[in-house]
C-alpha positions in Angstrom: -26.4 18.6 -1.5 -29.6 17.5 0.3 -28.2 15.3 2.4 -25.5 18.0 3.8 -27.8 20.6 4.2 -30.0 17.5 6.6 -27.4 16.8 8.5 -27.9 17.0 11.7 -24.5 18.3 13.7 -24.3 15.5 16.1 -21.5 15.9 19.3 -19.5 12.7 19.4 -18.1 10.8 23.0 -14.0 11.1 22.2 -12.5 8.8 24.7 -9.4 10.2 26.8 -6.0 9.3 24.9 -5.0 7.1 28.2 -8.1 4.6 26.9 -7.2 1.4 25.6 -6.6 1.6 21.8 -9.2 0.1 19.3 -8.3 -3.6 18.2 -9.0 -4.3 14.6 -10.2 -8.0 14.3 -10.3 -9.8 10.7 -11.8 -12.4 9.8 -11.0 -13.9 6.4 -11.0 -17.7 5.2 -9.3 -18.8 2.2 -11.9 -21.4 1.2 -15.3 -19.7 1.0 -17.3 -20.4 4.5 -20.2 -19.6 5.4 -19.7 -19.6 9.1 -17.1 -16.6 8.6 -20.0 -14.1 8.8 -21.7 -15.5 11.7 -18.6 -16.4 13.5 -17.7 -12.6 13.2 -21.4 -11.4 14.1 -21.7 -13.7 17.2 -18.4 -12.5 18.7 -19.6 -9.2 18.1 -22.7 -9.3 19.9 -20.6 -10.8 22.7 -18.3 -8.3 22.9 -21.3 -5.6 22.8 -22.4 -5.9 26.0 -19.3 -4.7 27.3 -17.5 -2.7 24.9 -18.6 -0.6 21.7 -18.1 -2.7 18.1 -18.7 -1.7 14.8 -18.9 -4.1 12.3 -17.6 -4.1 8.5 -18.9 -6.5 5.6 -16.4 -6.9 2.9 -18.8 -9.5 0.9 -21.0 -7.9 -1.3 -23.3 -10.8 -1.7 -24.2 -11.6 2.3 -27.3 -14.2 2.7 -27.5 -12.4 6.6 -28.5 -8.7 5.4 -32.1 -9.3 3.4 -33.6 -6.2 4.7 -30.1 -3.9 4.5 -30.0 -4.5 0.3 -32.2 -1.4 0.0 -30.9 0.4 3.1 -30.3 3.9 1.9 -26.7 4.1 2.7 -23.9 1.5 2.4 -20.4 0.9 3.0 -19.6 2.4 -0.8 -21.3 5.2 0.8 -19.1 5.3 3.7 -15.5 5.1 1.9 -17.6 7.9 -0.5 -17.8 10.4 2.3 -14.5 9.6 4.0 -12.7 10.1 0.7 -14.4 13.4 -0.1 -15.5 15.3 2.9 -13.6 14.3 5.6 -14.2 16.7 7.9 -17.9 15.4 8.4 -17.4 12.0 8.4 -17.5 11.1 11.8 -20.6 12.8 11.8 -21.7 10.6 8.8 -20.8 7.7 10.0 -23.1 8.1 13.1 -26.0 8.7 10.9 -25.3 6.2 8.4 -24.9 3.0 11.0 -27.4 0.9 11.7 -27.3 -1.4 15.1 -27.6 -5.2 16.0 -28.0 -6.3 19.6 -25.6 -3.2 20.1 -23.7 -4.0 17.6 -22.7 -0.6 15.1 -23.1 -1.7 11.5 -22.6 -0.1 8.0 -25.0 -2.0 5.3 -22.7 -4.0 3.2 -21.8 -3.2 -0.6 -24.2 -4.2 -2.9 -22.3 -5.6 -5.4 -18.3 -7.6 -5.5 -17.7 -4.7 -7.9 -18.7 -1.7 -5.5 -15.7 -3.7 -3.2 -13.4 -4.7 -5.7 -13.0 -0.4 -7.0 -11.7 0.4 -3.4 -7.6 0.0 -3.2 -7.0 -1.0 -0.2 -5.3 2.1 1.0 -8.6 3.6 0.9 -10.1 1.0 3.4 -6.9 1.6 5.7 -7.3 4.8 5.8 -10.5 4.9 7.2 -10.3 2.3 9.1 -7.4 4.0 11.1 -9.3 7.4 11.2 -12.3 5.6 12.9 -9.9 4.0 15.1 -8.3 7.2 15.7 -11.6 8.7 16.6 -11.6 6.6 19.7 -15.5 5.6 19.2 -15.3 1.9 19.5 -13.1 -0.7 21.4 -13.4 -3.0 18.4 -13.5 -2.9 14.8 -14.6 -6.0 12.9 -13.5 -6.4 9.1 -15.1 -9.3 7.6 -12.9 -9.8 4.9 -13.5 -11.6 1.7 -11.3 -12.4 -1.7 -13.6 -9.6 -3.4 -11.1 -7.0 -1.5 -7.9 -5.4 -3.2 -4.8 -6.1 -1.3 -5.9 -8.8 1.3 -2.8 -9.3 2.9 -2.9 -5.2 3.5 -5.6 -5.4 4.9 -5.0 -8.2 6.9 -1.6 -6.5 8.3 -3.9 -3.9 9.8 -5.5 -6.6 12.3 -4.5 -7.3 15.9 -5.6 -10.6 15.2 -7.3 -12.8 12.5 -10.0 -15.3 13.0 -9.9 -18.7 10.0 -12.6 -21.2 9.5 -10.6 -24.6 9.4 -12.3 -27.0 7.5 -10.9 -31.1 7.1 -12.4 -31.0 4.1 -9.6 -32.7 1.3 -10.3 -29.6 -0.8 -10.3 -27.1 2.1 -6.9 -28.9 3.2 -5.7 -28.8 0.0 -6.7 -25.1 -0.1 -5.1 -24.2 3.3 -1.8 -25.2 2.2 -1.6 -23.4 -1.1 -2.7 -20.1 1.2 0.0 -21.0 3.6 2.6 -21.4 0.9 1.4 -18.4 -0.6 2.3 -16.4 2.9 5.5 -18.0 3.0 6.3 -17.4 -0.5 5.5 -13.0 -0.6 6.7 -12.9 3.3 3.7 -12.2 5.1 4.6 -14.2 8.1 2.6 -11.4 10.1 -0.4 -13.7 8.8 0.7 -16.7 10.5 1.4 -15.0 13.5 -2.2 -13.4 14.0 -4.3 -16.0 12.8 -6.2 -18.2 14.9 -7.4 -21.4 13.5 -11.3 -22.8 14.6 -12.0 -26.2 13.6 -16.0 -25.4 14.5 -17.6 -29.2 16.0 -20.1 -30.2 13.5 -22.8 -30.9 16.9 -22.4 -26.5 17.2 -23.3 -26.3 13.8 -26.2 -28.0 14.0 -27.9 -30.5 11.9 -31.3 -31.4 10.2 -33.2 -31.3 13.2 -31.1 -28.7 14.7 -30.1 -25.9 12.2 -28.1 -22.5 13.0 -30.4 -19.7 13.9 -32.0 -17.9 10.8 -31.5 -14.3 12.1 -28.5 -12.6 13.2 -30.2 -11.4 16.1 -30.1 -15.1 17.3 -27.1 -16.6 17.0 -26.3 -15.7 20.5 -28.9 -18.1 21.8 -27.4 -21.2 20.0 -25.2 -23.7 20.5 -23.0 -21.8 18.2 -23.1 -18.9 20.2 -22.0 -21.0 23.4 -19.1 -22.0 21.4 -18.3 -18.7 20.6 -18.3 -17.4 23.9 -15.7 -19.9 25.1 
């Protein structure tokens, strides 16, 4: 009740229909990666210089968001106020984000169970109302196993971004997932995602780790890779 009576009604840019539509780009690796986040966050800062992004965590347990644990809203907040006051969400969302290197963010989950309540209807729809809205060029979903209906979710994407790892368990992995899209007919998935085999020399090693912040992932080898 607070918070509604706080708002503050905010006008918000709506692009002319004749824009380019908003692409919807997953990321989501079968074996557990932890270059799937930073993958997602580098292209996204790239991207922001140019276009308008917002990005959304799936995880629920993200090593990159320290400070954003006690952030006052989150994205269970979010799908909250889509689900039951529509009509001021837009105007939500825009004081609920939070920005990196221009990058629009929502504060992930908290908990795998605060992801794992949400069908995955939920996250569709408002993921095509935001889309609808016109307010971004991109949408990022950083997908994990913790969300319902993956492969709904995945269907949504113009195009879906895998860590490929040569790992005997990550191979062994890979083709169980690719049998498994095969085997319920979500050949969609094959046909959007794009494999990245990351060089280990990008990576980094002991005396030349990945970049501790977000922030600076741009500034890295990593990021250089990206940006090819």
């Amino acid at each position: 009740f607070i918070y509604q009576n706080c708002t503050v009604d905010i006008r918000l840019p709506v692009k002319n229909m004749c824009d380019t539509a908003t692409k919807r780009i997953g990321f989501f690796t079968p074996v557990n990666s932890m270059l799937q986040t930073p993958l997602a966050l580098t292209m996204g800062q790239i991207l922001a210089r140019k276009k308008s992004v917002l990005y959304l965590n799936f995880d629920g347990c993200n090593s990159f968001y320290r400070q954003d644990f006690h952030s006052l809203f989150n994205l269970s907040d979010l799908i909250f106020y889509f689900m039951h006051s529509r009509e001021n969400f837009l105007t939500k969302l825009s004081t609920m984000k939070l920005t990196l290197n221009k990058v629009d963010y929502i504060a992930p989950a908290k908990t795998y169970m605060d992801i794992q309540s949400v069908d995955a209807n939920q996250w569709i729809d408002m993921i095509n109302y935001i889309s609808e809205s016109g307010l971004y060029d991109y949408i990022f979903l950083d997908i994990t196993k913790a969300v319902q209906g993956i492969f709904d979710m995945l269907n949504i994407c113009h195009r879906i971004y895998t860590i490929d790892d040569d790992s005997v368990h990550a191979v062994r992995k890979k083709k169980w997932y690719e049998n498994m899209v095969r085997f319920i007919h979500a050949d969609f998935v094959t046909e959007k995602t794009c494999y990245l085999s990351i060089p280990k020399e990008v990576i980094g090693d002991e005396d030349k780790e990945m970049p501790e912040y977000p922030e600076e992932l741009t500034y890295s080898c990593f990021g250089d890779y990206v940006a090819k």
